[in-house]
C-alpha positions in Angstrom: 38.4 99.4 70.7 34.6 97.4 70.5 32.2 99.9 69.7 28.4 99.4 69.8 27.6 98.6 66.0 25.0 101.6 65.5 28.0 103.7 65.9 29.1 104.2 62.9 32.7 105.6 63.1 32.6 106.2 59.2 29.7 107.7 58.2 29.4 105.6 55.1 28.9 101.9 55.7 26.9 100.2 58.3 28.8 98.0 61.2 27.9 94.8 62.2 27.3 93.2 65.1 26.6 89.7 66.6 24.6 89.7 69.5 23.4 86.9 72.8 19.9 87.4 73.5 19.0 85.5 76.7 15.5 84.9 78.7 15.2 83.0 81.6 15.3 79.6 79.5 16.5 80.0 76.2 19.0 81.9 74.6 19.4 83.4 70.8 22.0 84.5 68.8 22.2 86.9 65.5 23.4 89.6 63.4 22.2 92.8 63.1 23.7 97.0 62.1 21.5 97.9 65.3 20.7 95.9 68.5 18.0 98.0 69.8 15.9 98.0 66.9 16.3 93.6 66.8 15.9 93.2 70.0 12.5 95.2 70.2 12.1 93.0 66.9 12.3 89.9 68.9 10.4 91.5 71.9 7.1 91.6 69.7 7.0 96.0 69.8 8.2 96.5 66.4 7.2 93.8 63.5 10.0 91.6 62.6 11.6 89.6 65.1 12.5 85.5 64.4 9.7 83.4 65.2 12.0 81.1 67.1 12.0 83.8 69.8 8.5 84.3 70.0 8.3 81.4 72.9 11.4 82.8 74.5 9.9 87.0 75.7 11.0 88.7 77.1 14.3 88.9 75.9 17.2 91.0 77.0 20.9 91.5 75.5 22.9 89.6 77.2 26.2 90.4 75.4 27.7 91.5 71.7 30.7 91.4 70.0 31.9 93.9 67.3 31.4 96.4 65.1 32.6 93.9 62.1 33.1 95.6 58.8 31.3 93.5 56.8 28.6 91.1 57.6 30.4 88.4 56.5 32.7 88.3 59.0 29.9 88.7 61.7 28.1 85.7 60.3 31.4 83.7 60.8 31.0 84.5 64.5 27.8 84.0 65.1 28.0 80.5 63.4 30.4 80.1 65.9 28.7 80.8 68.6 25.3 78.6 67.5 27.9 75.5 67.9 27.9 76.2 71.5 25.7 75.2 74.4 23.3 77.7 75.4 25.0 77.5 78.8 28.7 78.1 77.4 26.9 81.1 75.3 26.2 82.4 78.9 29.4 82.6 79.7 30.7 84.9 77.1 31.6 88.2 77.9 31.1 90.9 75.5 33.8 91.7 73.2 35.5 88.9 73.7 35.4 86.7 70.2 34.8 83.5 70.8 37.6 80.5 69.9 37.3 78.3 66.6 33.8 75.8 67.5 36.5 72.6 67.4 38.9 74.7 69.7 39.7 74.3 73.5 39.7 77.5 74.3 37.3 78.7 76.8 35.2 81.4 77.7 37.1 84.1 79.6 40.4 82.2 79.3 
């Protein structure tokens, strides 16, 4: 079961997650323990967000994948996700993990 990563099923440690932001022309990918909070981040109402999506506002969630156990493992997803198009990133659904970055496998597939 993929839960939203600021659910934290164990009380103890926080879960990761790796997120798609989208606007109308770009798209942005990264790691975060809670989505709202970034994504308000990269929105410009709470201090913090990447400067890269400054040009980009407004921003929306356009999917995520996880709640990873360690943020190690959701920094091996997102890199794998930054080796795609923007366009292929699109076309991920949430939840489901992308393929390897040199594999054929397809969004959805």
């Amino acid at each position: 079961m993929i839960l939203a990563a600021d659910e934290d099923t164990d009380g103890r440690r926080p879960r990761w997650t790796v997120y798609l932001l989208a606007s109308p022309t770009r798209t942005y990918v990264g790691v975060t323990t809670d989505v709202r909070r970034r994504l308000a981040q990269h929105n410009g109402t709470v201090a913090g967000g990447a400067r890269s999506t400054r040009a980009g506002r407004p921003w929306r969630v356009a999917a995520k994948w996880g709640p990873f156990a360690s943020r190690g493992e959701a920094l091996k997803i997102e890199y794998q996700l930054k080796q795609r198009p923007a366009r292929e990133r699109r076309r991920w659904k949430s939840g489901t993990l992308p393929a390897a970055a040199g594999d054929a496998a397809r969004p959805g597939s």
